[in-house]
N, C-alpha and C positions, 0 to 999 in steps of 0.2 A: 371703433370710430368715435371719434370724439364730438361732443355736441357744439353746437353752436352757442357763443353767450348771448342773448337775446336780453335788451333792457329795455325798460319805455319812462320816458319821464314826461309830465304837465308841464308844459310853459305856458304861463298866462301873461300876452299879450293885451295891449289894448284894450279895454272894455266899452258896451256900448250901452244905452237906453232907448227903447223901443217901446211903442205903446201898447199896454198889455192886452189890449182887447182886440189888436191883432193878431200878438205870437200868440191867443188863444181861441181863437177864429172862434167857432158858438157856443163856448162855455162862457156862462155868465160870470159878471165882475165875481158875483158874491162868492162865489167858488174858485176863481184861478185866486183873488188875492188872500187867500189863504196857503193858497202857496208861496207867492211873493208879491210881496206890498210894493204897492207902484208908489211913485212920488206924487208932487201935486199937480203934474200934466197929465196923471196916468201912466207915466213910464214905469218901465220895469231894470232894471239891474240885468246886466245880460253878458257873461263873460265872451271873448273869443279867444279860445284855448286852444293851443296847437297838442299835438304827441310827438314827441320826439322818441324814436326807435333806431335803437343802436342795435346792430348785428354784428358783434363780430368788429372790425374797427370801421363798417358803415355806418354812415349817420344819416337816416332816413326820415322830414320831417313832414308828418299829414297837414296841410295847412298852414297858413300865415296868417290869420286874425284879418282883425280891419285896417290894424296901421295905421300910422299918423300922415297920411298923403291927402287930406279934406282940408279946403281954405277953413280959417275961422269959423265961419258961416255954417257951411256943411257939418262942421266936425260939432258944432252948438246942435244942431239938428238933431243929428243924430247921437246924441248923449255922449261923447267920445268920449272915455278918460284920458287924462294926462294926453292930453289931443297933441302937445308938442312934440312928447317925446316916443320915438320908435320902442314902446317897449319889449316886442319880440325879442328884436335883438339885445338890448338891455338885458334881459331875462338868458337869451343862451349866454351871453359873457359872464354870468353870473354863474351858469355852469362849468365856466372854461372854455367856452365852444362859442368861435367867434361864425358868424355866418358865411365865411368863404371856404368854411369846413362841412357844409354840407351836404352830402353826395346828390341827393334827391329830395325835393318838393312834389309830394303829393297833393292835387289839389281833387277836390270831391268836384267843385263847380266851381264856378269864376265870376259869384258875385261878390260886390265889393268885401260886403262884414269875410270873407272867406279868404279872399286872394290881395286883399289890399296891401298886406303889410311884405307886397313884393317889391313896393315901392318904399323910395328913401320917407322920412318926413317932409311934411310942407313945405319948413323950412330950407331942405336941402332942396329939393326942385324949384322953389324959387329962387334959389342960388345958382343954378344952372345943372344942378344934378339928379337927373331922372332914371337915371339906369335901373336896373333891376336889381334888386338882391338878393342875394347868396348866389353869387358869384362864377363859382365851380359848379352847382347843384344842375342835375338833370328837371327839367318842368314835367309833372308828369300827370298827367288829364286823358278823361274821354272822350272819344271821338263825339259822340253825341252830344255834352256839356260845351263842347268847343264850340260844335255847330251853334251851338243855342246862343254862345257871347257872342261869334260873329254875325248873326242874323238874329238880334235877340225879339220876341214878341212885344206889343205893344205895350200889355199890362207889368211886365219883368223888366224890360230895356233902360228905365233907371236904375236895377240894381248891378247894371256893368261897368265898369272902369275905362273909359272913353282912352283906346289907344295902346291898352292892356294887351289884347290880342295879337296885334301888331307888333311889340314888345317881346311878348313869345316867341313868336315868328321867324323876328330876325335875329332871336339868342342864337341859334343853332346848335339849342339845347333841349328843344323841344322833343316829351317825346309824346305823343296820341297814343293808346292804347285802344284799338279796336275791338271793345266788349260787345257783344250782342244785345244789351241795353235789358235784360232779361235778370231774374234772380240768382242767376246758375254764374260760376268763378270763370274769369275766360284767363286763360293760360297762353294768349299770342303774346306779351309781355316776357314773359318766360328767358330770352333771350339777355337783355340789358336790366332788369331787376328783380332784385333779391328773392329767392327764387320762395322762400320764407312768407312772401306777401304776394295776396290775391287778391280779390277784387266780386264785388256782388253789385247788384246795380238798381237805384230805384229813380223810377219817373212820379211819383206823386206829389212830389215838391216843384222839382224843375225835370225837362228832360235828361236823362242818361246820369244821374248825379251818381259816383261810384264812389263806394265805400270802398278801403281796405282793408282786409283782416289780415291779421299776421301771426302764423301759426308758431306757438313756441314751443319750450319742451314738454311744458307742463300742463299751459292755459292756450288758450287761444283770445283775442282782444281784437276788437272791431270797433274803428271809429264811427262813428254813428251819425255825423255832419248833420245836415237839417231833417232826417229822417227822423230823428229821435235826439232832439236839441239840448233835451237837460230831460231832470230825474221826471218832473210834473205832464210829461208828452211821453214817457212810457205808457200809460194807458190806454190803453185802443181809441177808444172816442178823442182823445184828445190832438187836433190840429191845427195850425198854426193859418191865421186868415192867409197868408203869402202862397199858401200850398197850392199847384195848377190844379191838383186832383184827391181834393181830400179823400172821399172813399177810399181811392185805388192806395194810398199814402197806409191807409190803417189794414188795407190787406196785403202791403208789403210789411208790418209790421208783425203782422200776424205768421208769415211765412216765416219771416227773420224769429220770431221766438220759436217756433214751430224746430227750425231749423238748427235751433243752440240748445235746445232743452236733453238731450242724453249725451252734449259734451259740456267744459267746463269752460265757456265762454265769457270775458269781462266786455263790458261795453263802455264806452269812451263817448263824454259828453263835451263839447266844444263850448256850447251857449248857456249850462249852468251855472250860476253864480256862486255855488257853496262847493258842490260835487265833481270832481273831474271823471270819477268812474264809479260802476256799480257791476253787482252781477244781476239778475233780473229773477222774481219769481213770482209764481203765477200759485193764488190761492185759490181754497176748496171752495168757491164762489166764481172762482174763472177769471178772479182781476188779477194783472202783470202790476207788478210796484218793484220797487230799490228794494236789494239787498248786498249786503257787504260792500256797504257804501266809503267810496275812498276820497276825500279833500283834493288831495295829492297824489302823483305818483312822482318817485325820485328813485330812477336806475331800481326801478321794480323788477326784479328776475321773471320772465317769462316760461 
């Protein structure tokens, strides 16, 4: 039986700036900006990193960044880089892979930094072109993340993309993934994707946010979306002010290493600004930190 060729590569998209003494909810300045130095608002430097996972001749992407779809205004707000230009896409034609080649769009949740860059840039929508992109790809979401864009809560309902939903909808490319919103893999998916990628599921951030892992020959790799945003929210205590339920966030963290520790799992960082993955270890003190720390991945053999 022959194996499947299994690949993952980094695209960095859009980057954003965010105030650091939120993405580190109660650790003090003196200690997060030792991991990363804020600017002189207090912002911080904040990648949005997609994975691209090629099976086989499938092209499977976790995520679309933030995107360039923010008026001026918005995109100055929120630290945008190169706020004109759509760099996702940028970024896969620089791989050769334009975005109408994408089988599948994984998204974790559907707030804007995550799902934005489904849209064209600013520029293009005020031109009259708002369609979605990647074209041919399937959308593929939880059922409980979905609920949460379409009835979003009071405290979270700015971070959805007014009309997003709607958009999905009527692709008739949509597909829900009804996971039991639990840490355990749900397999009703099974049918229409790759059968290679499963799914675990954390409420500590947002409701039902799902991760992907995708099992390969060798390793196994889990994006890690707002669960575990970059290398410095590896450690337990450490969560992000945005989070609905910090506790319940550090003991799905605690599950997830619990649950990688006697295989050979890499973890995949979206919001990192240096790291796009690591593997995780946990010292004779009991603290989890980075290990085999990667910048990059390009067509990384799984």
């Amino acid at each position: 039986m022959t194996m499947e060729k299994i690949r993952i590569t980094s695209i960095d998209g859009n980057g954003q700036k965010l105030d650091g003494g939120s993405m580190f909810g109660n650790a003090p300045r003196p200690v997060w900006e030792r991991w990363i130095q804020p600017d002189n608002l207090g912002r911080i430097p904040l990648a949005c990193r997609s994975m691209l996972v090629e099976i086989d001749d499938k092209k499977i992407l976790c995520e679309t960044g933030i995107g360039a779809f923010f008026d001026p205004k918005m995109a100055d707000r929120f630290g945008v880089q190169n706020a004109d230009t759509h760099l996702l896409s940028k970024k896969l034609a620089e791989h050769g892979i334009d975005h109408s080649e994408i089988d599948y769009v994984i998204l974790t949740h559907l707030h804007f930094d995550h799902a934005g860059g489904l849209l064209p840039s600013f520029t293009e929508i005020k031109s009259g072109n708002d369609q979605l992109l990647f074209s041919n790809a399937k959308y593929v979401v939880g059922k409980e993340a979905f609920a949460r864009a379409k009835e979003p809560h009071f405290r979270d309902r700015a971070s959805f993309i007014p009309g997003l939903v709607e958009k999905l909808e009527s692709s008739g490319r949509l597909i829900i993934v009804d996971g039991d919103g639990s840490h355990s893999h749900s397999h009703s998916h099974a049918d229409v994707i790759p059968e290679k990628i499963s799914f675990t599921y954390s409420n500590g951030h947002t409701p039902g946010q799902m991760l992907p892992i995708i099992q390969g020959n060798s390793k196994k790799i889990i994006f890690t979306g707002d669960l575990i945003p970059g290398v410095p929210w590896i450690h337990l205590p450490i969560t992000m002010g945005y989070d609905r339920y910090p506790e319940l966030l550090i003991d799905e963290k605690q599950d997830l290493y619990n649950k990688a520790k006697n295989e050979d799992w890499l973890f995949f960082f979206t919001h990192d600004p240096v790291t796009a993955c690591a593997s995780i270890h946990k010292n004779e003190k009991g603290k989890y930190s980075a290990n085999e720390k990667y910048e990059t991945l390009d067509q990384f053999a799984l």
